[in-house]
NUNUBA-975721 format. One line per 8 residues: number of its first residue (from 1); their letters; for each residue x, y, z of N, C-alpha, C. Coordinates in steps of 0.2 Angstrom, whole numbers, plus 5000, padded with zeros to 4 digits. Example, Ala and Ser with C-alpha at 12.3 -4.5 7.8 and 13.67 -1.06 7.14 Angstrom:
2
1 = AS = 5066:4972:5039:5062:4978:5039:5066:4984:5039 ~ 5064:4989:5035:5068:4995:5036:5064:5000:5039
This chain:
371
1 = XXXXXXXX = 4718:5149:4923:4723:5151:4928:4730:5150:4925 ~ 4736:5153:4927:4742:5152:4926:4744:5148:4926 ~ 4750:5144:4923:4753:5135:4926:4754:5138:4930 ~ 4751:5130:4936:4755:5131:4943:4760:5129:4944 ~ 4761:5130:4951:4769:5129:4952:4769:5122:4953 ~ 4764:5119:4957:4765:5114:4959:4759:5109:4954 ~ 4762:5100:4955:4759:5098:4952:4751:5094:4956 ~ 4752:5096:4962:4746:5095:4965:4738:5100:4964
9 = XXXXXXXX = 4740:5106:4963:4736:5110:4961:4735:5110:4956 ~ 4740:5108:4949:4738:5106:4941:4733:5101:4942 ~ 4735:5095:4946:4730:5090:4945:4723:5091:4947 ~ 4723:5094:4954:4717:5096:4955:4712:5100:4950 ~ 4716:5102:4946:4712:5107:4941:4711:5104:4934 ~ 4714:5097:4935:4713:5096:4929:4705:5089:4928 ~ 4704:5088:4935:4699:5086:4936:4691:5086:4933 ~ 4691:5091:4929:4684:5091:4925:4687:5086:4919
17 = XXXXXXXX = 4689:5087:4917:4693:5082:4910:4694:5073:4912 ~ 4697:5073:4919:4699:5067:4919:4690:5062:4921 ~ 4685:5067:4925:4680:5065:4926:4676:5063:4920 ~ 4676:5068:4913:4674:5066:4907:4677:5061:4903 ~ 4682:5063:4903:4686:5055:4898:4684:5049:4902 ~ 4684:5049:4911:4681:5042:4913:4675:5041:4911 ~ 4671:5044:4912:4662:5043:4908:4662:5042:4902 ~ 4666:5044:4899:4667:5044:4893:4668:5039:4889
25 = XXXXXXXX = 4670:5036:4894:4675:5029:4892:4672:5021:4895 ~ 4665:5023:4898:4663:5018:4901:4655:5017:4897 ~ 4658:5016:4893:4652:5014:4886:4649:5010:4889 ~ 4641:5005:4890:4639:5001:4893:4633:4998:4887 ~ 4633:4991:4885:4627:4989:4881:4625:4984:4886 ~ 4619:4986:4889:4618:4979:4895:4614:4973:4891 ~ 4614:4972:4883:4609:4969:4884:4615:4963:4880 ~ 4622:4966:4878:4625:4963:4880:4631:4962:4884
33 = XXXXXXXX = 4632:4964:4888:4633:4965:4893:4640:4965:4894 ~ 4641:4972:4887:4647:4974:4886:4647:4982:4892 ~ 4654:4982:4892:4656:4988:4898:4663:4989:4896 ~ 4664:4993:4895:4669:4997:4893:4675:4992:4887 ~ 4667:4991:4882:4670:4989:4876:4671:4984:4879 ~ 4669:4979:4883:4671:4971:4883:4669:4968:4887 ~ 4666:4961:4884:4661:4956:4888:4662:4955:4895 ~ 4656:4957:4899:4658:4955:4906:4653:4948:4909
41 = XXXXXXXX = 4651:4945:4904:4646:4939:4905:4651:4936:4908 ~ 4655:4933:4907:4661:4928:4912:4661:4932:4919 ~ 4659:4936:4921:4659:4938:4928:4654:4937:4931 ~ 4649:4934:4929:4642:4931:4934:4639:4939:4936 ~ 4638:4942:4934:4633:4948:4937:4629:4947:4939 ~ 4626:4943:4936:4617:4942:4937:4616:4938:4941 ~ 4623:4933:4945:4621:4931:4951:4625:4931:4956 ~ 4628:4936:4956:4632:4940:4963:4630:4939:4970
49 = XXXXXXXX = 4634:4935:4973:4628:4938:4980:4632:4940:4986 ~ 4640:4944:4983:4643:4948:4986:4648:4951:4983 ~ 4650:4956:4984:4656:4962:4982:4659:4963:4987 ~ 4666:4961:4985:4671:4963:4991:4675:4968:4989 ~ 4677:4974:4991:4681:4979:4987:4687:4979:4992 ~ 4693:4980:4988:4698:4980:4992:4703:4984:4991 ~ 4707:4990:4994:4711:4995:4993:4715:4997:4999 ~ 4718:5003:4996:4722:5007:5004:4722:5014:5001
57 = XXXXXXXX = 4724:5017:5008:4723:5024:5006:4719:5028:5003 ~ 4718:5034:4999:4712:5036:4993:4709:5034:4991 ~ 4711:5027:4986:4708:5021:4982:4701:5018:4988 ~ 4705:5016:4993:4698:5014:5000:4694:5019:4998 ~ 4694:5025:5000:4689:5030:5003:4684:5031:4996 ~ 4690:5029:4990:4684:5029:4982:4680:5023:4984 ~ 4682:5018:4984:4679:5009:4987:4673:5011:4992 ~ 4674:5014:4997:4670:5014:5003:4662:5021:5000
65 = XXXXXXXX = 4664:5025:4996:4659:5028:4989:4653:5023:4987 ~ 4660:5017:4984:4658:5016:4980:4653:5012:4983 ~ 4653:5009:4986:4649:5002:4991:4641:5008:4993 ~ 4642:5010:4993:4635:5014:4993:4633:5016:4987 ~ 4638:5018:4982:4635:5017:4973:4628:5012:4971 ~ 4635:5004:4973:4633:4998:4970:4627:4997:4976 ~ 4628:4996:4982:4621:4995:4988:4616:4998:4983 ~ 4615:5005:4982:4610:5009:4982:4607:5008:4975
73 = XXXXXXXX = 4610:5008:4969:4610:5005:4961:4608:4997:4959 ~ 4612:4992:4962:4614:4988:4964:4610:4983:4966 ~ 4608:4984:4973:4606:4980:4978:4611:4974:4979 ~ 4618:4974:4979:4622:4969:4984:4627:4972:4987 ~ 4624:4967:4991:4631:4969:4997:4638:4970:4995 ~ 4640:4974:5001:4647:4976:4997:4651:4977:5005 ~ 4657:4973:5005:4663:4974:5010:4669:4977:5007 ~ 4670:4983:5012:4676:4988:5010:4681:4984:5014
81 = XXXXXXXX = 4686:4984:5013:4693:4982:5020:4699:4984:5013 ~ 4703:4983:5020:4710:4988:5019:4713:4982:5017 ~ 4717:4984:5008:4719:4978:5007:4725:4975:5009 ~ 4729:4978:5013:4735:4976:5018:4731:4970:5024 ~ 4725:4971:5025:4723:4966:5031:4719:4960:5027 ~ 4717:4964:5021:4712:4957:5017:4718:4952:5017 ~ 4723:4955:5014:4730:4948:5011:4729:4943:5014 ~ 4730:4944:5021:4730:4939:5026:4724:4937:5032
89 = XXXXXXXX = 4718:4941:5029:4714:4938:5034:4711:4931:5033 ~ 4705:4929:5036:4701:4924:5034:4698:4924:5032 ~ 4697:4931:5028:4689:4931:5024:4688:4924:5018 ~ 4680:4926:5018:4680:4921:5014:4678:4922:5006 ~ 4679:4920:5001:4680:4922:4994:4677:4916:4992 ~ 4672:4917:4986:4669:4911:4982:4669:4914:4976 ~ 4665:4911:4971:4667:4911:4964:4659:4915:4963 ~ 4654:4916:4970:4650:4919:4968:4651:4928:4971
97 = XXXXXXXX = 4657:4930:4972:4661:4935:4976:4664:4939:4969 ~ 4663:4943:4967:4665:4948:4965:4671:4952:4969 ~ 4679:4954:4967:4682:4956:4969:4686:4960:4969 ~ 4683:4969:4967:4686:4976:4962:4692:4976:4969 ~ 4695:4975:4965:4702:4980:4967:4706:4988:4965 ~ 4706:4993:4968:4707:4999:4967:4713:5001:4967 ~ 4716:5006:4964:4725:5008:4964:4724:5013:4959 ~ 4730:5017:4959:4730:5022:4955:4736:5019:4951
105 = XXXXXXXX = 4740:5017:4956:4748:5017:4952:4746:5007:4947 ~ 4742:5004:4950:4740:4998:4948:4746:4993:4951 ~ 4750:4997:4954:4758:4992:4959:4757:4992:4965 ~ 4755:4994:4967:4752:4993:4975:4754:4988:4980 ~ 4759:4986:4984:4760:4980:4985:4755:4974:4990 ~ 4751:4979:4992:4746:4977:4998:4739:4973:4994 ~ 4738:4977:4990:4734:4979:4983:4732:4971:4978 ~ 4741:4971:4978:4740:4966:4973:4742:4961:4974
113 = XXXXXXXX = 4743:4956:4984:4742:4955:4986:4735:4951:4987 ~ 4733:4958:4987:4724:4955:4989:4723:4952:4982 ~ 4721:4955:4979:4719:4953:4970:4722:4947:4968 ~ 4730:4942:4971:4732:4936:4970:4728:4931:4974 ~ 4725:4933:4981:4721:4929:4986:4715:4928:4983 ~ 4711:4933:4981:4704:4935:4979:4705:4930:4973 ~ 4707:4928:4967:4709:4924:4961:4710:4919:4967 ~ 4715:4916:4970:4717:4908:4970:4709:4905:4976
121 = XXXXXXXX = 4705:4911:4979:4701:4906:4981:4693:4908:4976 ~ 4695:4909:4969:4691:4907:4965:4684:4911:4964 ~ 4688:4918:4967:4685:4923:4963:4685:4929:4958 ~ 4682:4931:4953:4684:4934:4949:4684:4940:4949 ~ 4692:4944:4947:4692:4951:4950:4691:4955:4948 ~ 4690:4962:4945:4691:4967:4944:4697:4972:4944 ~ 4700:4976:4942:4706:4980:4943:4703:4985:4941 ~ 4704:4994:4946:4702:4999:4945:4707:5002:4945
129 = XXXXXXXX = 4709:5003:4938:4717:5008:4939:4719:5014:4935 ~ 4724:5019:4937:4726:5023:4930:4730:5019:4927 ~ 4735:5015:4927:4740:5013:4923:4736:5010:4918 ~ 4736:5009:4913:4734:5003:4909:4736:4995:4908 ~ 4744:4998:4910:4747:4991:4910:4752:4990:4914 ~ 4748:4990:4920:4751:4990:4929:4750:4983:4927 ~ 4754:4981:4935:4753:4974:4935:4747:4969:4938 ~ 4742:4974:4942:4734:4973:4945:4730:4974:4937
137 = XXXXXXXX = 4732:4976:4933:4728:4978:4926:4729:4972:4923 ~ 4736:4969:4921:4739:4963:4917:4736:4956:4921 ~ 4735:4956:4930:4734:4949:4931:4724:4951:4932 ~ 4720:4954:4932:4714:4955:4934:4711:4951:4927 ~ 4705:4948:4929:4700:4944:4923:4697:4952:4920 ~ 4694:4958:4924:4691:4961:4922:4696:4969:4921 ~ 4695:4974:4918:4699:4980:4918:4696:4986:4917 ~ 4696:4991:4922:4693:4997:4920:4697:5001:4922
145 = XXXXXXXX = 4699:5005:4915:4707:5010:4918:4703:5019:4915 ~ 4703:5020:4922:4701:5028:4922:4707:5029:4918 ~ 4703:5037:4916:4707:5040:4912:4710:5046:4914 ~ 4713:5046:4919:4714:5053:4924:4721:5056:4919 ~ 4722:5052:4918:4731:5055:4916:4735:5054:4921 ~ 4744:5055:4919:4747:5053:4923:4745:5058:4930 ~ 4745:5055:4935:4748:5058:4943:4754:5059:4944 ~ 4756:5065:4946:4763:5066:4948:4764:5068:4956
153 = XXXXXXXX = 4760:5069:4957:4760:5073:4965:4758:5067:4970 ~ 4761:5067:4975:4761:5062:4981:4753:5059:4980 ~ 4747:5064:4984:4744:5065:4986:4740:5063:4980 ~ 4734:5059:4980:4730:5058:4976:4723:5062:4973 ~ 4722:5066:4969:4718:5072:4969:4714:5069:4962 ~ 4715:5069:4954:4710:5068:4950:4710:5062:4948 ~ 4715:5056:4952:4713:5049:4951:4709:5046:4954 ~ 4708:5052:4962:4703:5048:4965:4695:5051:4963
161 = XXXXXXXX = 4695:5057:4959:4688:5058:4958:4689:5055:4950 ~ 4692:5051:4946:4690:5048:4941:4687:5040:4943 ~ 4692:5038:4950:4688:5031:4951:4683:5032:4956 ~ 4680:5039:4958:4672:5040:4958:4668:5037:4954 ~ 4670:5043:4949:4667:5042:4942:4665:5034:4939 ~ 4673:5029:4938:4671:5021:4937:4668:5019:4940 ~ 4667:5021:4948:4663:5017:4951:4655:5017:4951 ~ 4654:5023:4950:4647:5025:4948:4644:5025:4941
169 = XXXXXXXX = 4649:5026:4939:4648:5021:4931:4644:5011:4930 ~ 4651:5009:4935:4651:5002:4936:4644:4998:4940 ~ 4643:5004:4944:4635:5004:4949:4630:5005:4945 ~ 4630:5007:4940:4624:5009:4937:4622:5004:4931 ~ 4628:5003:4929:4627:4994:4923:4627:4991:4927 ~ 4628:4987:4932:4627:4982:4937:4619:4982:4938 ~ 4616:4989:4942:4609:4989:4941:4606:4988:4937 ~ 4608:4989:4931:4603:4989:4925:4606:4980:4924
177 = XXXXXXXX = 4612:4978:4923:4610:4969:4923:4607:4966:4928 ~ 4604:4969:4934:4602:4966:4939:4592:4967:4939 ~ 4593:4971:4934:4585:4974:4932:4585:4978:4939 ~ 4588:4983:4944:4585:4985:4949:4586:4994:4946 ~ 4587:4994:4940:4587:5002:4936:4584:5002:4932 ~ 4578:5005:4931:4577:5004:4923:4578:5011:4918 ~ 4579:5007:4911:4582:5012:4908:4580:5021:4908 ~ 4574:5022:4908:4577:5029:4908:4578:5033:4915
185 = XXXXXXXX = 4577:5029:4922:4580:5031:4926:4589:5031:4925 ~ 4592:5024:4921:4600:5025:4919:4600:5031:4916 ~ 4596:5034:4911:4596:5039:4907:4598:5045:4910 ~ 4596:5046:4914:4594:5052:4918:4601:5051:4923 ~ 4603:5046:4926:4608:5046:4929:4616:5050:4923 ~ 4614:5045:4918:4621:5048:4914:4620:5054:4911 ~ 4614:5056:4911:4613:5064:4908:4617:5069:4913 ~ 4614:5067:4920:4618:5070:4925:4623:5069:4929
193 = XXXXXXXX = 4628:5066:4926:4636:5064:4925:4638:5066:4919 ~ 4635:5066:4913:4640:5071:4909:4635:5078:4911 ~ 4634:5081:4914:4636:5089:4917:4639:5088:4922 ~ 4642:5085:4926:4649:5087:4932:4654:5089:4929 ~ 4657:5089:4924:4662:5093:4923:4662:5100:4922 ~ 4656:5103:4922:4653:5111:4919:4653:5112:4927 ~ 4650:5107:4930:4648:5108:4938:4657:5108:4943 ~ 4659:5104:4941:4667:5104:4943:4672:5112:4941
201 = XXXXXXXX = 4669:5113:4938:4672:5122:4935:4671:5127:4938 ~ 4664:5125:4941:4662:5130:4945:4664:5129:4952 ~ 4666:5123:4954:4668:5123:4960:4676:5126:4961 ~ 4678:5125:4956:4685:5127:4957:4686:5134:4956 ~ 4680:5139:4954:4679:5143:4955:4680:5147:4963 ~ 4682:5140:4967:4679:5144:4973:4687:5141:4978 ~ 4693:5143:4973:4700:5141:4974:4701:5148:4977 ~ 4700:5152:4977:4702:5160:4981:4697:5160:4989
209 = XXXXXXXX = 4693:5158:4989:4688:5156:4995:4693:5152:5001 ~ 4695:5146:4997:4696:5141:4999:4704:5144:5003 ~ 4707:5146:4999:4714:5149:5001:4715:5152:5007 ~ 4708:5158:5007:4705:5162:5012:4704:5159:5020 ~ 4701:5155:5018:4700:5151:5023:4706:5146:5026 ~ 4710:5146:5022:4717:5143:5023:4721:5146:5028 ~ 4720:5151:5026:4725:5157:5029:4720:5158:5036 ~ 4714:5157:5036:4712:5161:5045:4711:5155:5051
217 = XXXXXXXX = 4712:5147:5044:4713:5143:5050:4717:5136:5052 ~ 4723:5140:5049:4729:5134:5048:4732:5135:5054 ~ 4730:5138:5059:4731:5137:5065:4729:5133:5070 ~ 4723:5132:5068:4719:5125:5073:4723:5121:5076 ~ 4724:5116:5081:4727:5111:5084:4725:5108:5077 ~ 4720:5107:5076:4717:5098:5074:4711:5101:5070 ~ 4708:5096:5067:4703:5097:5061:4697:5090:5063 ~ 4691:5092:5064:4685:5084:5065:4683:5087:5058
225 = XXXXXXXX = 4683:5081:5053:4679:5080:5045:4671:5075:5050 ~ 4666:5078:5045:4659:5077:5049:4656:5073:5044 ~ 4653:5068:5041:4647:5068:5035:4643:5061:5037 ~ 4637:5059:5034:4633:5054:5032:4634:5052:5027 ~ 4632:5044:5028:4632:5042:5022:4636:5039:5017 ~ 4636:5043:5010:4642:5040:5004:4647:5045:5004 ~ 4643:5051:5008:4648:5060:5009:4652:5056:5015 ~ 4653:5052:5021:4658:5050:5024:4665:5047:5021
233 = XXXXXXXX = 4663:5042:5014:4671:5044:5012:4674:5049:5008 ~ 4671:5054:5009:4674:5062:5004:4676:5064:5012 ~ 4674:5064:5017:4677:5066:5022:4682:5065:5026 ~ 4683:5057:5024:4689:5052:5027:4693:5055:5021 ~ 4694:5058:5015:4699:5057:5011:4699:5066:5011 ~ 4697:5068:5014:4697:5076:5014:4703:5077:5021 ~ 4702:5073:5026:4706:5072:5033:4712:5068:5030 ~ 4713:5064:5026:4718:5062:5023:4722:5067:5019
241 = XXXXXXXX = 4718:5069:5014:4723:5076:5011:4727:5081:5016 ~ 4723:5085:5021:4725:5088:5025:4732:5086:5029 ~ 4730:5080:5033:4736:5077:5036:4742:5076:5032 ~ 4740:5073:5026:4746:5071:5021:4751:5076:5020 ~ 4748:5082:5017:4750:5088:5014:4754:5094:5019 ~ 4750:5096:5025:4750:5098:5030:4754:5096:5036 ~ 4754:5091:5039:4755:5087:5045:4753:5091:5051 ~ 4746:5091:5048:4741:5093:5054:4738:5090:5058
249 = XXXXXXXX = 4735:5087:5064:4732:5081:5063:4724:5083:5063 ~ 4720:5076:5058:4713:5077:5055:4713:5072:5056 ~ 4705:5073:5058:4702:5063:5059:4694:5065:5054 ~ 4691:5061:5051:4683:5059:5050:4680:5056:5052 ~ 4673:5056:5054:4670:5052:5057:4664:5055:5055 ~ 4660:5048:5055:4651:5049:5053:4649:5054:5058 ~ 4645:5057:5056:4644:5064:5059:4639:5062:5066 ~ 4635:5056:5065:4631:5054:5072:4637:5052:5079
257 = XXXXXXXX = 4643:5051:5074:4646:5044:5080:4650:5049:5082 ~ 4650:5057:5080:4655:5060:5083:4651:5062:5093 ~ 4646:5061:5093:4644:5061:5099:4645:5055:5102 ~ 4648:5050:5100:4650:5045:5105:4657:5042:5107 ~ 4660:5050:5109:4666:5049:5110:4670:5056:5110 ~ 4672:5056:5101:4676:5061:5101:4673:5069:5102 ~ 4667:5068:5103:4664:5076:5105:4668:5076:5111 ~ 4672:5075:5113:4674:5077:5120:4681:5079:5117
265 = XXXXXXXX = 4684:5080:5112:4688:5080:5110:4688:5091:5107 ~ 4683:5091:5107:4682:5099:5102:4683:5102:5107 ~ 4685:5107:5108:4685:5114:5109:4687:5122:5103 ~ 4687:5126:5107:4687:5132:5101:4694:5131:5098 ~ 4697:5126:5098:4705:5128:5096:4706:5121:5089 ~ 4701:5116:5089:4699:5112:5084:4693:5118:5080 ~ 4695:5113:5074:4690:5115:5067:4686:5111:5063 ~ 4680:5112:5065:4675:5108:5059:4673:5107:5053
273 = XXXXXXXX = 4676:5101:5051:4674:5104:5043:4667:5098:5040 ~ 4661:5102:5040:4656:5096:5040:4653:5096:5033 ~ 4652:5090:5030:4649:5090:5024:4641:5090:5024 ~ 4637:5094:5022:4629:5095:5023:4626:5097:5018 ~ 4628:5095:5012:4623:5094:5008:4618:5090:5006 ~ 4613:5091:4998:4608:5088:5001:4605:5086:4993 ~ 4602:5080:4991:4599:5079:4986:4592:5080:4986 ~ 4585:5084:4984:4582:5087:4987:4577:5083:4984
281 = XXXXXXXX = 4579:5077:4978:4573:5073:4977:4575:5068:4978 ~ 4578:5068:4984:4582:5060:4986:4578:5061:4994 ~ 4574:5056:4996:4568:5055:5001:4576:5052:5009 ~ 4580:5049:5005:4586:5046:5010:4588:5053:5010 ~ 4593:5054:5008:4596:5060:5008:4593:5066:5012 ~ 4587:5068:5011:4585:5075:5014:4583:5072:5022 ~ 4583:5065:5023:4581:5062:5031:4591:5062:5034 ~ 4597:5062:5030:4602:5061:5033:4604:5070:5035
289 = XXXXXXXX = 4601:5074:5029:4602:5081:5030:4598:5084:5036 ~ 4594:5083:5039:4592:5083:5045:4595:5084:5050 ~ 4596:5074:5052:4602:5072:5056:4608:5078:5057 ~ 4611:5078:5052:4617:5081:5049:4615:5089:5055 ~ 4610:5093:5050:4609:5098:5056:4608:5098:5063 ~ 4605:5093:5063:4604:5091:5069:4611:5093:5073 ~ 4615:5088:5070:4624:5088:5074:4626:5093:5073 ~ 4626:5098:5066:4630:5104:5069:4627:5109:5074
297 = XXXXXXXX = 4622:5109:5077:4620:5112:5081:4623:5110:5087 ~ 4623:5103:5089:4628:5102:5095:4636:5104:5095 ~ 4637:5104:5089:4645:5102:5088:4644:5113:5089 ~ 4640:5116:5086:4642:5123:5086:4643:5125:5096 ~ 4641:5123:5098:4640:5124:5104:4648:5123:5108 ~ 4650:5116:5105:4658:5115:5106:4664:5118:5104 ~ 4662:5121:5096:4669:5124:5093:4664:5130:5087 ~ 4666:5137:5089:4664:5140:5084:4667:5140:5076
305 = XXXXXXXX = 4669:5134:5077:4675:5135:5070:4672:5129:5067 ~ 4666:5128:5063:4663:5125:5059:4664:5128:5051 ~ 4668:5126:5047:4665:5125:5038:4663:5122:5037 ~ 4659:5121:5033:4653:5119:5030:4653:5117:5023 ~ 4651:5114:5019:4649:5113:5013:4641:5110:5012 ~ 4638:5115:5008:4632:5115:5008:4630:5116:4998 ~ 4623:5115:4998:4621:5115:4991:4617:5119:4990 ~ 4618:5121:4984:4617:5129:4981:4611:5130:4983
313 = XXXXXXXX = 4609:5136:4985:4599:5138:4987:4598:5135:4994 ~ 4603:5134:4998:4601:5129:5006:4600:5136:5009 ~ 4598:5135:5014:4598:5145:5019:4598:5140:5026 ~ 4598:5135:5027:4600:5132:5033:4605:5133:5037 ~ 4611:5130:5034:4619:5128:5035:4621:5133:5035 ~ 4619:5139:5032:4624:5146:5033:4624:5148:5041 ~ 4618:5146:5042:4616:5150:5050:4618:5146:5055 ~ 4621:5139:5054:4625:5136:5058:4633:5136:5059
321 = XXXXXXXX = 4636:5136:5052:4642:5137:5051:4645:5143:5051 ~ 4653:5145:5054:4655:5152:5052:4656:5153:5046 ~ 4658:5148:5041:4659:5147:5035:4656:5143:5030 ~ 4654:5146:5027:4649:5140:5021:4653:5139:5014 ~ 4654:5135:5012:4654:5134:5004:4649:5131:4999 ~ 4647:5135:4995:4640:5131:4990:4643:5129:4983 ~ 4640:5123:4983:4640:5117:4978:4636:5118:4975 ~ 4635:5116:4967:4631:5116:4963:4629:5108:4966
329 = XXXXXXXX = 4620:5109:4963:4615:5103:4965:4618:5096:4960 ~ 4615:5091:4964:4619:5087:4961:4615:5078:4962 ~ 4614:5075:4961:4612:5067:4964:4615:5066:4968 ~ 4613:5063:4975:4614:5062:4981:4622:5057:4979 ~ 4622:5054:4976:4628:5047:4976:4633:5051:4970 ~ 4634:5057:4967:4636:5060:4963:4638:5066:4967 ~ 4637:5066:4971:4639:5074:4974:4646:5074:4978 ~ 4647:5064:4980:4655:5066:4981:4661:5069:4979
337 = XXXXXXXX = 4660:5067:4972:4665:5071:4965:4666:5079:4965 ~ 4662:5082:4968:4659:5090:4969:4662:5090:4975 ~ 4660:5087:4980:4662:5089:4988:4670:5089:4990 ~ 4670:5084:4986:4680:5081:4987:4686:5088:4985 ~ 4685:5094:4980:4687:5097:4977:4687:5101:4983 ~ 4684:5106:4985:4686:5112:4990:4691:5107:4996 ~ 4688:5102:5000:4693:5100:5003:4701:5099:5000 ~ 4700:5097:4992:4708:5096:4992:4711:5104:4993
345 = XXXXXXXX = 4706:5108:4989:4710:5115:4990:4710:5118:4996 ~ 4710:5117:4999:4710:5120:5007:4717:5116:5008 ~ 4716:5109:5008:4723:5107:5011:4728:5108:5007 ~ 4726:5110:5003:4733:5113:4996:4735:5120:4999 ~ 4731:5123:5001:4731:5129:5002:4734:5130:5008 ~ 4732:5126:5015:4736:5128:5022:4743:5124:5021 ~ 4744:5118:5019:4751:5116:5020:4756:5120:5014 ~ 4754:5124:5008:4758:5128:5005:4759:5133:5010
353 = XXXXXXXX = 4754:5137:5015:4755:5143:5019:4761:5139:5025 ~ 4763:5133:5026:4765:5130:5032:4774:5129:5030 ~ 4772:5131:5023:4778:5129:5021:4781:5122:5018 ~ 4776:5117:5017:4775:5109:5015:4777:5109:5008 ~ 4779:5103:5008:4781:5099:5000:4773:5097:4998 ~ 4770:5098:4994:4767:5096:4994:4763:5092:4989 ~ 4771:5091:4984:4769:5085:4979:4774:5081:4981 ~ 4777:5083:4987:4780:5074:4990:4782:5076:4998
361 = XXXXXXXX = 4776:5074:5000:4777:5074:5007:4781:5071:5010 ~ 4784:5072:5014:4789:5068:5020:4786:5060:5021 ~ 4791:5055:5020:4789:5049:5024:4784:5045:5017 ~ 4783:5048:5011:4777:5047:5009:4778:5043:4999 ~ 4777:5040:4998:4778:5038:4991:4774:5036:4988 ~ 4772:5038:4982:4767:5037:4976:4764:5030:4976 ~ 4767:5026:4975:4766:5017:4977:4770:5013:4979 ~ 4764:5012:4985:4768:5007:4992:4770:5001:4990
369 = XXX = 4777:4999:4985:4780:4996:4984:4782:4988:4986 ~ 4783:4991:4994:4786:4987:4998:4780:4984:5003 ~ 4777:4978:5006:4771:4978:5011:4776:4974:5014
């Protein structure tokens, strides 16, 4: 494509790269139990018997991913909270608490508030960041600095699909030091994480679609994001771009809980944007993609104005949505990195039609500075 004009769009596009260079970059020897070129034996892995993640904005919805990565790879619990609330709540921190801290800019001030709490009650933290030498980077015992490249644009697009990437990276050495992965199952995981970038290509492939659809429904009141699962934070951060960019208003909700409540909310003048795809040798996943039809079948009944994203060879989803988008196949816990992309283009695409700044939205700043 052309240089964009804008740097939300460049970043967007430059996402197969920043995806690879983070894999790329997350070398793992479990047997000693190096990670990205350096010892993580001083962090008790092997006897964790909690992870707390803590962030804001984007960075959370990568955290809230991620907690279903490490759950599912893993097997430990994991509490997401919003690092504005962590600073000062009661939670409780030990030195058996693992404590990843997320940020793009690594200045965050809510961020790296939490990351001073989590340290003085004596537990060991992590920093997930682009900067290298942010100040969450410089005070963290542990560091893993995606490799996105600089972000320029408000709105978080290929730093949040690189701290996917670390955190699925991070999920998958964990399981293998916890012996709950064994090696050629890892094998096969990283085989298919280094093909998302080939697979990220084609989805941007589908930037003239997305515009398309820009244009026939940037009129809606309002937008309901739908998904299950680890696809509920690509849909809380799909609702975020929109909003951001746009000043539309967009809400997410797990796709069961939107019948306990906001279904009373839809009519033909809201737009559905439901995420249903499916990992078709994932026994969980093909039981949520059900569910999933399930709801849009109710939901179509309330608003004809369902999109969809769905995975390549489905013949279901097309006959429930007025609009489908296909996704190449992908691992049930990998397929956010894929899903996240046409949402950013879509909202790139109605808040340019709106008229919007939208590498610096109104009201909006790269790093929340000040808490």
């Amino acid at each position: 494509m052309a240089s964009p004009k804008h740097n939300m769009l460049r970043e967007i596009f430059e996402q197969p790269e920043a995806v690879q260079q983070t894999a790329e970059a997350a070398s793992a020897d479990v047997s000693s139990q190096s990670f990205y070129g350096v010892s993580w034996k001083e962090a008790g892995l092997a006897s964790l018997d909690r992870i707390l993640i803590a962030a804001s904005g984007t960075s959370r919805h990568a955290g809230i991913a991620g907690k279903f990565m490490i759950e599912s790879l893993a097997g430990i619990p994991v509490e997401v909270d919003y690092a504005s609330e962590f600073q000062l709540s009661p939670a409780v921190v030990s030195p058996k608490t693992l404590t990843i801290v997320i940020t793009q800019s690594g200045e965050t001030a809510d961020t790296l508030a939490a990351l001073r709490k989590a340290k003085k009650s004596g537990s060991k933290v992590v920093t997930i960041s682009n900067v290298e030498q942010s100040s969450m980077m410089k005070e963290a015992d542990f560091r893993i600095h995606t490799k996105a490249g600089p972000e320029l644009a408000v709105p978080s697009t290929k730093a949040f699909t690189a701290q996917l990437t670390a955190l699925f990276c991070f999920a998958l050495f964990l399981g293998e030091i916890r012996k709950k992965v064994a090696r050629e199952q890892a094998a096969a995981f990283r085989s298919e994480l280094a093909s998302l970038p080939a697979k990220l290509q084609t989805v941007l492939g589908l930037d003239a679609k997305c515009e398309a659809l820009a244009r026939r429904f940037r009129d809606r009141s309002g937008f309901i994001f739908a998904a299950r699962g680890v696809h509920n934070a690509v849909a809380m951060d799909g609702a975020l771009k929109l909003k951001e960019v746009s000043y539309l208003h967009s809400e997410a909700f797990p796709s069961g809980e939107i019948l306990h409540g906001p279904l009373a909310t839809i009519d033909e003048d809201i737009a559905v944007i439901a995420i249903a795809t499916v990992d078709g040798a994932d026994s969980d996943s093909k039981a949520r993609f059900e569910k999933t039809l399930s709801n849009l079948k109710e939901l179509k009944g309330r608003s004809g104005k369902i999109i969809a994203l769905a995975s390549e060879g489905d013949t279901r989803v097309g006959k429930l949505a007025e609009e489908t988008l296909y996704l190449p196949k992908a691992p049930d816990l990998l397929l956010p990195i894929l899903e996240i992309v046409p949402l950013q283009l879509f909202a790139y695409h109605i808040a340019i039609l709106l008229g919007r700044n939208v590498d610096s939205p109104r009201s909006l700043a790269k790093a929340v500075v000040n808490d």
